[in-house]
DSSP file (Angstrom, degrees, kcal/mol; ACC not computed):
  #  RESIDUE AA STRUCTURE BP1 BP2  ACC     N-H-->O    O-->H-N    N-H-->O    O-->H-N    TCO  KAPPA ALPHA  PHI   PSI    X-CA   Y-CA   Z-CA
    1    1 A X              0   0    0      0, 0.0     2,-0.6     0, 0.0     3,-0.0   0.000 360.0 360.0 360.0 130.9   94.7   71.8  104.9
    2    2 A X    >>  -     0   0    0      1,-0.1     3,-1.2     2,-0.0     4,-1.1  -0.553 360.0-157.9 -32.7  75.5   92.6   75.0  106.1
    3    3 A X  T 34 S+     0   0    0     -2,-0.6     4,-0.2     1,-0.3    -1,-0.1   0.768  90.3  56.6 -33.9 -40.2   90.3   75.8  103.3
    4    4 A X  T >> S+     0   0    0      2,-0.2     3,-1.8     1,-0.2     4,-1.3   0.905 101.1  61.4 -74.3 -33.3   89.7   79.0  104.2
    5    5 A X  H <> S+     0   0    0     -3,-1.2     4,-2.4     1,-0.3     3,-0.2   0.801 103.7  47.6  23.7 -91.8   93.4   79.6  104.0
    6    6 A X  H 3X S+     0   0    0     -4,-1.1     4,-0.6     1,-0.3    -1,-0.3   0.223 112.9  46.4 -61.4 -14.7   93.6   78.9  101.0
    7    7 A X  H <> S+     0   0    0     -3,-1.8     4,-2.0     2,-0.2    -1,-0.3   0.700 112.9  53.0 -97.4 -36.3   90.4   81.2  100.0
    8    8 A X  H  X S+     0   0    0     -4,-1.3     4,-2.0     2,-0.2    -2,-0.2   0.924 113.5  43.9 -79.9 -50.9   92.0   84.1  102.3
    9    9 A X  H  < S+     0   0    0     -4,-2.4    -2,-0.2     1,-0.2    -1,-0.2   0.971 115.5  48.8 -71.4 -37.1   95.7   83.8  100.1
   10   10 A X  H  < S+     0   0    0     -4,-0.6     3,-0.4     2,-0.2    -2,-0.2   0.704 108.6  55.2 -66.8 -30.5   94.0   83.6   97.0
   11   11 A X  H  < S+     0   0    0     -4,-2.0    -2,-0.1     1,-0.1    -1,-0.1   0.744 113.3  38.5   3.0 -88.1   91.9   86.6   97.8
   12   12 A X  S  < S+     0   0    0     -4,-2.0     2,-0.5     4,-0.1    -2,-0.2  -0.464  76.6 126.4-116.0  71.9   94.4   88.7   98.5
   13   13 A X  S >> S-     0   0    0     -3,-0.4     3,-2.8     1,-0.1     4,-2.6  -0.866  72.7-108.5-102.4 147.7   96.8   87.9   96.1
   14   14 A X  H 3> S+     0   0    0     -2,-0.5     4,-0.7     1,-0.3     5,-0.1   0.730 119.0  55.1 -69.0 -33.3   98.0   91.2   94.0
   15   15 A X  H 34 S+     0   0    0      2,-0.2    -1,-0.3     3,-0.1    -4,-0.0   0.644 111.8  41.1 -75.9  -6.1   96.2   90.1   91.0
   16   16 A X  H <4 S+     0   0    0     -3,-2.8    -2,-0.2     2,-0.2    -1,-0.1   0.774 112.4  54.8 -79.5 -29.1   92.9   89.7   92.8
   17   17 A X  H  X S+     0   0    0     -4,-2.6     4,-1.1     1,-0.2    -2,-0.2   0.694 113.4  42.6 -72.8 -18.2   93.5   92.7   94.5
   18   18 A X  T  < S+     0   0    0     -4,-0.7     4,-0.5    -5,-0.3    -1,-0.2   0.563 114.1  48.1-105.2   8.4   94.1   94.4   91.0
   19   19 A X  T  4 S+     0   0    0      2,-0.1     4,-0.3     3,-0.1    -1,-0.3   0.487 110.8  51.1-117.5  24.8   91.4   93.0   89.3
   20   20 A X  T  > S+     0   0    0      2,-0.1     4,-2.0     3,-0.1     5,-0.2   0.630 112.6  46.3 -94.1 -38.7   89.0   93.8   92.1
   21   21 A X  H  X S+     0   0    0     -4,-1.1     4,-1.7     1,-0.2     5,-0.2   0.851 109.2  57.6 -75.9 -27.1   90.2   97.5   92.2
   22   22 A X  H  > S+     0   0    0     -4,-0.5     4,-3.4     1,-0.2    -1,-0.2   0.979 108.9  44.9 -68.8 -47.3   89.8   97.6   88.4
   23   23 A X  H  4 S+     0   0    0     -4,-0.3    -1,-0.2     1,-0.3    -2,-0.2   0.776 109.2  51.6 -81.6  -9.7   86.1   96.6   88.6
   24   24 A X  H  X S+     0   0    0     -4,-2.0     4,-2.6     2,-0.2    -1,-0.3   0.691 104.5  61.0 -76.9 -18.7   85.0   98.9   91.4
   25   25 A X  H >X S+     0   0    0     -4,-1.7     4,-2.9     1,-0.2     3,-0.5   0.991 110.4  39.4 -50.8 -65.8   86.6  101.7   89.4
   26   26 A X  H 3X S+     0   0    0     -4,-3.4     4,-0.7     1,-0.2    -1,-0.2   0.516 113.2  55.2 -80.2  18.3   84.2  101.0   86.5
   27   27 A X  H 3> S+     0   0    0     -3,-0.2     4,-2.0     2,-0.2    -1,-0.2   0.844 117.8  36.4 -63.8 -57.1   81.1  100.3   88.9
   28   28 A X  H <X S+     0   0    0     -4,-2.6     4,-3.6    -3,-0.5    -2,-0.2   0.887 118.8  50.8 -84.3 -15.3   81.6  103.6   90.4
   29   29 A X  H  X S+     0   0    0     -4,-2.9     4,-1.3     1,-0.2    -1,-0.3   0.861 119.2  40.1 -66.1 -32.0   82.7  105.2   86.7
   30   30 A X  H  X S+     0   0    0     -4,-0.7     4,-1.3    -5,-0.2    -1,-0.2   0.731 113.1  56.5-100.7 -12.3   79.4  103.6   85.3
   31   31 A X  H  X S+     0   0    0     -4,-2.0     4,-2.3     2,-0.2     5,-0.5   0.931 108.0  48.0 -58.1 -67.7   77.2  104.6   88.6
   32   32 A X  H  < S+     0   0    0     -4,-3.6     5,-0.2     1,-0.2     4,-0.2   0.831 109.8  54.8 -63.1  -9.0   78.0  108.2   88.3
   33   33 A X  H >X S+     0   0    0     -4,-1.3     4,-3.2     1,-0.2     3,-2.6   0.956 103.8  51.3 -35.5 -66.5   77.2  108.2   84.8
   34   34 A X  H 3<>S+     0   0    0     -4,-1.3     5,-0.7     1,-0.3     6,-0.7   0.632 111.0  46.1 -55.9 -27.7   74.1  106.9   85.2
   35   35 A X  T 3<5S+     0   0    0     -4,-2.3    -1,-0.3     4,-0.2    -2,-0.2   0.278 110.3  53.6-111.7  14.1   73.0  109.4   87.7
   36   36 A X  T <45S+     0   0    0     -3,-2.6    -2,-0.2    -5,-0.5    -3,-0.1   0.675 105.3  54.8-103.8  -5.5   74.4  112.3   85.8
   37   37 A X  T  <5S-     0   0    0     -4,-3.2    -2,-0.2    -5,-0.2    -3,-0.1   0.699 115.9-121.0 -60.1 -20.8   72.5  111.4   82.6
   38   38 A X  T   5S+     0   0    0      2,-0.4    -3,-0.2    -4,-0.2    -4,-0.1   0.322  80.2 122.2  96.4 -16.0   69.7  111.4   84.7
   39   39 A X  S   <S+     0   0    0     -5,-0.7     2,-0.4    -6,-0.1    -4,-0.2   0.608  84.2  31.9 -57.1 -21.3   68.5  108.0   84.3
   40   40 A X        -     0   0    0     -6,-0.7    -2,-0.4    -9,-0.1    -1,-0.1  -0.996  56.6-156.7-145.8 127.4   68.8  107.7   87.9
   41   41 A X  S    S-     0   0    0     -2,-0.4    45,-2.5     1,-0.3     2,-0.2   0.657  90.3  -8.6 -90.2 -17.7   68.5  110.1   91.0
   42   42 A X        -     0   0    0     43,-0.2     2,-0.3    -8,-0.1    -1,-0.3  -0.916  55.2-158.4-168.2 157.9   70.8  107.6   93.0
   43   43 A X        -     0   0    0     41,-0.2    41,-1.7    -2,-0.2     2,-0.6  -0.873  16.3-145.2-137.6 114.8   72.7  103.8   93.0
   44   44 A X  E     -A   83   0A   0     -2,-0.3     2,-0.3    39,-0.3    39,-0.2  -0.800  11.2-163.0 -72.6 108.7   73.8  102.0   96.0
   45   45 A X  E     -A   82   0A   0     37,-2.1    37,-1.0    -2,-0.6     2,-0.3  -0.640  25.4-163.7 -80.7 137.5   76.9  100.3   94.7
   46   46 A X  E     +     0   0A   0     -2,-0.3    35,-0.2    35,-0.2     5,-0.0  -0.921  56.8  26.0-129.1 170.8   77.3   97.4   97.9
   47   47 A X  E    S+     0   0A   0     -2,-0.3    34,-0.2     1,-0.1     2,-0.2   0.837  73.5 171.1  58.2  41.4   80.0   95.1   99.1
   48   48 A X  E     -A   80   0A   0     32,-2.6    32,-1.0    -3,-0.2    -1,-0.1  -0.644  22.0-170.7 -85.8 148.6   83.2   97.5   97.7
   49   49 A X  S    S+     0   0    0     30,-0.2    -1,-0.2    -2,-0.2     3,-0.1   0.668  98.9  25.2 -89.3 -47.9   86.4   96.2   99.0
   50   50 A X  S >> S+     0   0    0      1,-0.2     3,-1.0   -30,-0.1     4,-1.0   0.485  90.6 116.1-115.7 -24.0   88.0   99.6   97.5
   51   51 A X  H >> S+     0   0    0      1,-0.3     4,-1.5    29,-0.2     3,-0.9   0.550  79.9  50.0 -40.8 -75.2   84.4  102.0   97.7
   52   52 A X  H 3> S+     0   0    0      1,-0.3     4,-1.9     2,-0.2    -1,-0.3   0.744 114.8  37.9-107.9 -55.7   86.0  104.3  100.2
   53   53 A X  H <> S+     0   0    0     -3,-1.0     4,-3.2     1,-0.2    -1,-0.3   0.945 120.0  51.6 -61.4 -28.7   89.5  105.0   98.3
   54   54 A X  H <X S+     0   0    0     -4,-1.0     4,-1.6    -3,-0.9    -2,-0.2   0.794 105.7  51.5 -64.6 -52.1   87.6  105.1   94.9
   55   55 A X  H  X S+     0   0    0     -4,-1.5     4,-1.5    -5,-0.2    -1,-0.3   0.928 106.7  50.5 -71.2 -33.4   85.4  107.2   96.0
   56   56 A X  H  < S+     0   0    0     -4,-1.9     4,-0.4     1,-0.2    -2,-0.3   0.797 109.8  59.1 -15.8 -60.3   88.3  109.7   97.3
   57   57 A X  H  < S+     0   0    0     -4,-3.2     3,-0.5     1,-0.2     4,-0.5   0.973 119.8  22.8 -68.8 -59.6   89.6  109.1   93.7
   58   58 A X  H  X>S+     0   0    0     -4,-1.6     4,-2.1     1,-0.2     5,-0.6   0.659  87.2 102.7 -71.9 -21.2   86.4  110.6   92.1
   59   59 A X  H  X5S+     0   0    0     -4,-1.5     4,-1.1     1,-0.2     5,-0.3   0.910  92.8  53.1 -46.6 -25.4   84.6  113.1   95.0
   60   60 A X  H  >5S+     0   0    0     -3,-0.5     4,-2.3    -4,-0.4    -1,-0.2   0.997 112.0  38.8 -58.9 -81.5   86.2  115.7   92.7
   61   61 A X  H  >5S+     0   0    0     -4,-0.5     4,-1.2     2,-0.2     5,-0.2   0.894 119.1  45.3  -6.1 -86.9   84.6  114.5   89.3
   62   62 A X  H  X>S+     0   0    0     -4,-2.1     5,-2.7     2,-0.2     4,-0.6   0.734 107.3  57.0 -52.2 -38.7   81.4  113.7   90.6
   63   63 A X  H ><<S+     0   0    0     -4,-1.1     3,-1.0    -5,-0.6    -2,-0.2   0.945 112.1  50.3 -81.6 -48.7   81.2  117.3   92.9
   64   64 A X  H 3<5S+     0   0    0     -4,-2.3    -1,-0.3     1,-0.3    -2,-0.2   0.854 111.3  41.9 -63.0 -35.9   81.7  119.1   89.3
   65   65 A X  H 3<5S-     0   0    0     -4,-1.2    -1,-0.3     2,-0.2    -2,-0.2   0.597 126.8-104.1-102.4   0.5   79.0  117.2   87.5
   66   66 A X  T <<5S+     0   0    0     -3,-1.0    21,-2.3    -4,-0.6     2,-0.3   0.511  73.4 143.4  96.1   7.0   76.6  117.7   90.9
   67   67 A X  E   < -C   86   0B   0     -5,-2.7     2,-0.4    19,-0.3    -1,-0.2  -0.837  43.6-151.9 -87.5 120.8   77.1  114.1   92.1
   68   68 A X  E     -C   85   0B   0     17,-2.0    17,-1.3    -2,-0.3     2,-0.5  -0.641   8.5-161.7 -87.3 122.7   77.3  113.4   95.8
   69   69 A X  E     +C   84   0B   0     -2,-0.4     2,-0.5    15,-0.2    15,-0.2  -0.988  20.7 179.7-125.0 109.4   79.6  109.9   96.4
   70   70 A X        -     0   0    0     13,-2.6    13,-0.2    -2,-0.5    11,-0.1  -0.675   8.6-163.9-134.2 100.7   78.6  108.9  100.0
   71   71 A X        -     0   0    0     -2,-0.5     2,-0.4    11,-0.2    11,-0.2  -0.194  11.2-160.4 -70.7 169.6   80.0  105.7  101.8
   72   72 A X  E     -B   81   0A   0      9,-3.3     9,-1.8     0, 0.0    -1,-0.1  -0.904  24.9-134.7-152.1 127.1   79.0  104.2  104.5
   73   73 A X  E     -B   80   0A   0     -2,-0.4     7,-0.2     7,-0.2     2,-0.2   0.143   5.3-140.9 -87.2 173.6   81.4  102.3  105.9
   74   74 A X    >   -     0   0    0      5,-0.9     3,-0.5     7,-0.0     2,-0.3  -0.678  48.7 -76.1-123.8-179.1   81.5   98.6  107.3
   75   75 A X  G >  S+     0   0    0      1,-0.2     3,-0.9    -2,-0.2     0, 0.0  -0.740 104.6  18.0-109.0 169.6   83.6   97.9  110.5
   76   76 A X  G 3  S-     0   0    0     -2,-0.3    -1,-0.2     1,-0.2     0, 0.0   0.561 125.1 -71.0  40.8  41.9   86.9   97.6  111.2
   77   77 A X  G <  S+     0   0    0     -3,-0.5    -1,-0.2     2,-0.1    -2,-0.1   0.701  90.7 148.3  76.2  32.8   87.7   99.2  108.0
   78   78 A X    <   -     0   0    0     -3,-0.9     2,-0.2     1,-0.2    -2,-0.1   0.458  68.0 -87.9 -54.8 -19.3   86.3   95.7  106.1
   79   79 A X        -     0   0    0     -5,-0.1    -5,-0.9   -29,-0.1     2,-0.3  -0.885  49.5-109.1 116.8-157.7   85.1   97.8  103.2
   80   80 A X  E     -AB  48  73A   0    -32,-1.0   -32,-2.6    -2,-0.2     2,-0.3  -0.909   8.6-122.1-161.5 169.3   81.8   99.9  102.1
   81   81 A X  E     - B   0  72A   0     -9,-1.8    -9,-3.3    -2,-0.3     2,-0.4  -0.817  35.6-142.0-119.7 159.9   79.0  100.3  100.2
   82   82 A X  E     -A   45   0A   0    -37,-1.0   -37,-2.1    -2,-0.3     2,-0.8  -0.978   5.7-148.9-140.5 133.5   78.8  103.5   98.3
   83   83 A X  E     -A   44   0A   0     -2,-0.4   -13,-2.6   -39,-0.2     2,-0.6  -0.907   6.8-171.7-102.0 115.7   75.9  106.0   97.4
   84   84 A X  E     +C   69   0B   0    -41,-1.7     2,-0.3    -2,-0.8   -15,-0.2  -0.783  21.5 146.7-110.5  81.0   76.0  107.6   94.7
   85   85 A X  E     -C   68   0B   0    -17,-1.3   -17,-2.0    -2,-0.6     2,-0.3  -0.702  52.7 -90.7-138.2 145.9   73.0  110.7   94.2
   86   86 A X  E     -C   67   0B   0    -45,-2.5   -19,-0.3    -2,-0.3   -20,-0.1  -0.447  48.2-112.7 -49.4 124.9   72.5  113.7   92.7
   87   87 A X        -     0   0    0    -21,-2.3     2,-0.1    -2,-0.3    -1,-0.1  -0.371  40.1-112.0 -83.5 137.7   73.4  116.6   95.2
   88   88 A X              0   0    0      1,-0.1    -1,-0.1    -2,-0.1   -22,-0.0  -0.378 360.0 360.0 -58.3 129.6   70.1  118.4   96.1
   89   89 A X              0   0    0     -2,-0.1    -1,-0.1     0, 0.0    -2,-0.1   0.486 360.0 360.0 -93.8 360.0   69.5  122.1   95.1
């Protein structure tokens, strides 16, 4: 049997997939905190499966409290890393 298979169906199985999306929500909920508290002028979140939709979910959020959510994207639409920084004045 194909190990990797077996790593690639377990992976993406809908409960990996939901407890993967649950914990980049609060990565990026506990990034933009931190950088509207001030503690932080920016956090590179890396390796998001979900960073791209996530950030979509939040650009709103984040644009009101004066936080910039900027991916950068991996290829062939593999996932992102996500930047998270105060927008400049």
């Amino acid at each position: 049997m194909d190990h990797r298979a077996t790593q690639d169906t377990a992976a993406n199985s809908p409960e990996e997939t939901r407890r993967r999306l649950t914990s980049e929500v609060a990565e990026v909920e506990a990034a933009i905190a931190l950088v509207a508290s001030g503690s932080a002028s920016s956090v590179t979140l890396t390796g998001l499966r979900f960073g791209e939709q996530v950030a979509r979910r939040f650009r709103a959020e984040a644009t009101a409290s004066g936080i910039r959510l900027e991916p950068i994207l991996w290829p062939e639409d593999a996932g992102c890393d996500l930047i998270v920084r105060k927008i400049d004045e």
